[in-house]
C-alpha positions, 0 to 999 in steps of 0.5 A, a space after each residue: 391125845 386127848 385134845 385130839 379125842 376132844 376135838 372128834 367128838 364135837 358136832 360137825 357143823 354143815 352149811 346154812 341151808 335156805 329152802 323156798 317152797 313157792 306156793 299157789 293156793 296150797 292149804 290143802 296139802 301144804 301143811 304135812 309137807 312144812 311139817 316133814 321137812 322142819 321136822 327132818 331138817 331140825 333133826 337130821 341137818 347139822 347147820 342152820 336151816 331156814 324154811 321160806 314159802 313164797 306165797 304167790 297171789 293165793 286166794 284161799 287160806 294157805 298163808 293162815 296154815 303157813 302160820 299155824 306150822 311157824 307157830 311150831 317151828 321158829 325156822 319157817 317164815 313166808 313170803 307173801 305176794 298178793 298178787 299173782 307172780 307165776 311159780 318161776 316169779 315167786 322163786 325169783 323173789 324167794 332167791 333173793 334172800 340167798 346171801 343169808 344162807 350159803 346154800 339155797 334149794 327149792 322143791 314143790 308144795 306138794 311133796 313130790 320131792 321127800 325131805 330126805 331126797 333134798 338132803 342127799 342133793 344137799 351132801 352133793 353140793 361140793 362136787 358141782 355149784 348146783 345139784 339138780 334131781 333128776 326123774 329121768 336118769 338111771 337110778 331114780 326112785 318113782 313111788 308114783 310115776 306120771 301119767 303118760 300124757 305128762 311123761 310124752 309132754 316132757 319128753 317133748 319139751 326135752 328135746 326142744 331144750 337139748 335143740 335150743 340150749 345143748 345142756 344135756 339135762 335130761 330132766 331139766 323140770 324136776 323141782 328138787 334143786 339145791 345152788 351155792 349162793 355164790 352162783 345164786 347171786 351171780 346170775 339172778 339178774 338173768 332171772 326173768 322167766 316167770 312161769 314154769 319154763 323158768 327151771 330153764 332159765 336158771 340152769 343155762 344162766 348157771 351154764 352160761 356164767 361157767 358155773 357147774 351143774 351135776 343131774 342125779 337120781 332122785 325119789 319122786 313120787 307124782 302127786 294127785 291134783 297137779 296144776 300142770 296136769 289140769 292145764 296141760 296144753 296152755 302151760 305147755 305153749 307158755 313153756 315152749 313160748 318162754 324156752 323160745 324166749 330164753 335163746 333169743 335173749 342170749 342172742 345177737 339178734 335179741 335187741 333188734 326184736 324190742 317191736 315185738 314186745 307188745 305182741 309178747 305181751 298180748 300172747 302171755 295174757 291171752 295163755 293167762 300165763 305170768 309175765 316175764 319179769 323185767 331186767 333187775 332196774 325194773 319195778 318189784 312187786 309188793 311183798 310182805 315178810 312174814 315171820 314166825 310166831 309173830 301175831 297177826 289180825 
């Protein structure tokens, strides 16, 4: 009996969590965000907790405040990608470091997403091999909701994912998103979207591979300053341009269009949109691994 007593008393240990945050010149509102979730997670999740921003071709000084907060918090390190790689180009790189935790999430560097918003995914991660947030569902909390133009976009840009891919997600874009690193390391080959169509790519790689994918409400709250917003329309033709895309290459017909790739190519560039990455024998861009608490010039 007392063995027993003993034994209920210890800490009940949770899985290893990595969390990416893709950033593109975030040095005005990264730092709270780093902060809020190592301060959440280091207090309120009972397993290891790493926290990974991928910097991606930033040109103002968020690396520096990236090292500022690891200098505080040993769980944070970054990736540092001087060239830019668009967001889905970042999380591509930041998922390769899956087989070091056994679960994987990711949310926006602005806050959108509290850290507490993750954690309920996180608890979720059993019932399904990816839990996805979802602003679109019944129950969902929006402290601050969109602007109409962005909501009729996304409204837009659902139907045109239910037509192409039948998911039936209602919000494939919200970026609060936790996977199994098991289904991480299946699919990532299909990774290949680089900009911010690449929500899409991943979760119909997870349906196409038979992995399972459940959609909850979440807490949401839109913040001033999005990028989205400030280029609505090219990013919304990129979007639309790599959804497009994506059905082609899970297609018969897909290697028969290997003479367009040179007008593919040219449509990207001219959006000034990241390009789509290549299959996994292509070239990997330059990255530097920063770590905590590590001097730097």
């Amino acid at each position: 009996m007392c063995g027993d007593g003993a034994n209920s008393l210890l800490p009940v240990t949770e899985p290893s969590l990595l969390l990416l945050i893709p950033a593109y010149n975030e040095e005005r509102r990264i730092e709270p965000v780093l902060r809020d979730f190592a301060r959440y997670f280091g207090e309120q999740y009972h397993g290891k907790f790493q926290l990974v921003v991928v910097l991606n071709g930033c040109r103002d000084n968020t690396l520096g405040v990236v090292r500022r907060v690891a200098a505080e918090y040993p769980i944070l390190s970054a990736l540092d990608f001087p060239e830019p790689i668009g967001k889905g180009g970042a999380l591509i790189e930041g998922l390769r470091l899956a087989p070091s935790a056994d679960i994987v999430g990711y949310v926006d560097a602005d806050g959108a997403s509290p850290p507490s918003a993750l954690h309920a995914l996180v608890k979720l991660i059993g019932t399904a091999d990816c839990v996805i947030g979802s602003r679109w569902v019944s129950g969902a909390v929006l402290h601050q909701a969109q602007t109409r133009v962005r909501q009729f976009t996304s409204r837009c840009f659902h139907v045109i994912v239910e037509m192409l891919f039948f998911m039936h997600i209602k919000d494939t874009q919200c970026p609060c998103k936790v996977i199994r690193r098991q289904a991480v390391e299946r699919i990532h080959s299909a990774l290949r979207i680089a900009d911010l169509a690449f929500d899409v790519n991943l979760l119909y790689s997870l349906k196409h591979a038979g992995f399972s994918v459940l959609e909850v409400p979440t807490e949401w709250t839109d913040k001033i300053g999005s990028k989205v917003t400030s280029s609505l329309f090219r990013s919304s033709l990129t979007m639309f341009l790599s959804v497009v895309r994506i059905r082609l290459i899970y297609s018969p017909f897909y290697k028969w269009l290997r003479p367009l790739r040179p007008l593919e190519t040219w449509i990207y560039k001219k959006l000034r949109a990241p390009q789509p990455r290549p299959g996994p024998r292509g070239h990997q861009a330059d990255v530097k691994r920063e770590t905590a608490g590590t001097d730097r010039p």
